[in-house]
N, C-alpha and C positions, 0 to 999 in steps of 0.2 A: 726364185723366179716362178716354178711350178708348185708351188705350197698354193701362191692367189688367183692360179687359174681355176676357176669358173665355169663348170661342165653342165649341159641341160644336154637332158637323153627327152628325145620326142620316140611315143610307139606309135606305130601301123599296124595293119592287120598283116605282114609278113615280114617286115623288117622293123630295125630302131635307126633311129640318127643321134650322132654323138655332136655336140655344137662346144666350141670354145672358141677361144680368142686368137687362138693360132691354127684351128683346124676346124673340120668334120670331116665325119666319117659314117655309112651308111654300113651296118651291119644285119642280114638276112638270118631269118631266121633259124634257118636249113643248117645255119654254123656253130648254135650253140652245139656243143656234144653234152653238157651235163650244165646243171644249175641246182644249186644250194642255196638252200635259202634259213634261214639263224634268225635267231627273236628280231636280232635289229639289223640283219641287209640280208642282201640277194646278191649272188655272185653267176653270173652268166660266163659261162667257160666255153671259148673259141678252142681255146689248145690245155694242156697238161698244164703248164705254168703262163696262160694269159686268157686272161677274163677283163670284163668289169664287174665291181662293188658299186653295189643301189643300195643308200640309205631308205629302209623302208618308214623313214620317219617321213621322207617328202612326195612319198606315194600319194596319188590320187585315189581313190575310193575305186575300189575296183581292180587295180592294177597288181596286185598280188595274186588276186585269184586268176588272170589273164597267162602271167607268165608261168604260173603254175600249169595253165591248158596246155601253153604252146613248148614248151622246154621238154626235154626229153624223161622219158621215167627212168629210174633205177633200174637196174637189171638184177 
């Protein structure tokens, strides 16, 4: 049933919105604690074991270097 759900992430300049067919959810940016990012996605981390996975294949131009600003550094 969850395999053909269908997520579109919209960014703002302080928050993101997650849209599917049985929900959304607006996430601030203030929540990330960390983000990794790999040749091919980006993982936005809320808690120790819960994030989302961003394929960077369906990035818009720009959008990598954006979350790179607003995501927290390494320490």
């Amino acid at each position: 049933m969850f395999d053909r759900l269908q997520r579109v992430y919209k960014f703002y300049d302080t928050y993101f919105v997650i849209e599917d067919a049985v929900n959304n959810a607006t996430v601030d940016y203030s929540l990330i604690n960390k983000a990794v990012f790999t040749k091919t996605n980006v993982y936005l981390m809320i808690a120790k074991n819960q994030g989302y996975m961003l394929l960077k294949s369906n990035f818009p131009e720009g959008l990598e270097a954006f979350l790179r600003q607003i995501t927290p550094k390494k320490k």
